[in-house]
C-alpha positions in Angstrom: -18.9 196.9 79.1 -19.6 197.3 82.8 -16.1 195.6 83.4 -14.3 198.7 81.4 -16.0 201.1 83.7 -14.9 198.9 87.0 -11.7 198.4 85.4 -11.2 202.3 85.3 -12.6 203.3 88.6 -10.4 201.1 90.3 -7.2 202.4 88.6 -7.8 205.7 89.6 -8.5 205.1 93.0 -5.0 203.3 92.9 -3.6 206.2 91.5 -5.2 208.1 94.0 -3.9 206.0 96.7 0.0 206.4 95.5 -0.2 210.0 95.0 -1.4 210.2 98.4 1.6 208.1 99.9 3.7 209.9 98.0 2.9 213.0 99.3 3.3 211.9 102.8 6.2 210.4 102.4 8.0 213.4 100.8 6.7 215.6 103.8 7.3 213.3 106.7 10.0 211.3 106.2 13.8 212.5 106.6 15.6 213.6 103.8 18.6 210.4 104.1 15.5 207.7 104.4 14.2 209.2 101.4 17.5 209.4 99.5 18.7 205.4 100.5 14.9 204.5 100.1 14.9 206.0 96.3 18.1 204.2 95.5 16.7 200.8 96.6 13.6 201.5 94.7 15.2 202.0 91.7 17.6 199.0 91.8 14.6 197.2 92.0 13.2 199.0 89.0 16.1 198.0 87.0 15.6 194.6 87.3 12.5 194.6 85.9 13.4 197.1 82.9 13.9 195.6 80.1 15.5 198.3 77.9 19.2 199.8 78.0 20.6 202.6 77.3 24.5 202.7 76.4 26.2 206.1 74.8 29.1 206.7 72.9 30.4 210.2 72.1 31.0 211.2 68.8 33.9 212.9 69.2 37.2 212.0 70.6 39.3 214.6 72.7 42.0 214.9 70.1 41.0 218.3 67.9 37.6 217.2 67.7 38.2 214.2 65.9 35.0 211.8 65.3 35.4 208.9 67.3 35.9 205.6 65.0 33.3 203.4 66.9 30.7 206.2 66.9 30.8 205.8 63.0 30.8 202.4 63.3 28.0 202.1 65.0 26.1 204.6 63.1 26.7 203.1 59.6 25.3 199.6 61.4 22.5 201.3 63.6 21.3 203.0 59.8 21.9 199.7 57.7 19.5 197.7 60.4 16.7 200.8 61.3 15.8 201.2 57.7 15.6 197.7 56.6 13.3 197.1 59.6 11.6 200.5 59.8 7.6 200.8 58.5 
């Protein structure tokens, strides 16, 4: 049980720690090293990311018309999400 406790303590000192650099780093580094540092950070992120996110709209341009793979995809996406839901 000791371990939990250790286990704990030391997150939150790590959490601690990050919030800290954070901080600093919003309030003493340049706005552009920020920006380009940010956009290298999360390419890095996306490699390890496993999920994504693709979106179709569900209506076309012309008068409002529903788009024909939107309903496609629904009718499929509803099919597989109930035969699988719990």
């Amino acid at each position: 049980m000791a371990m939990v406790g250790e286990t704990w303590s030391h997150l939150g000192s790590t959490m601690a720690t990050l919030m800290l650099v954070y901080t600093l780093f919003k309030q003493f580094f340049p706005h552009h090293l920020q920006v380009s540092f940010e956009k290298y950070f999360n390419r890095i992120v996306r490699y390890a990311y496993p999920y994504v996110e693709i979106t179709f709209d569900e209506f076309t341009g012309e008068r409002m018309k529903r788009s024909e793979a939107y309903s496609r995809i629904k009718s499929y996406l509803s099919d597989k999400s109930t035969a699988s839901a719990k």
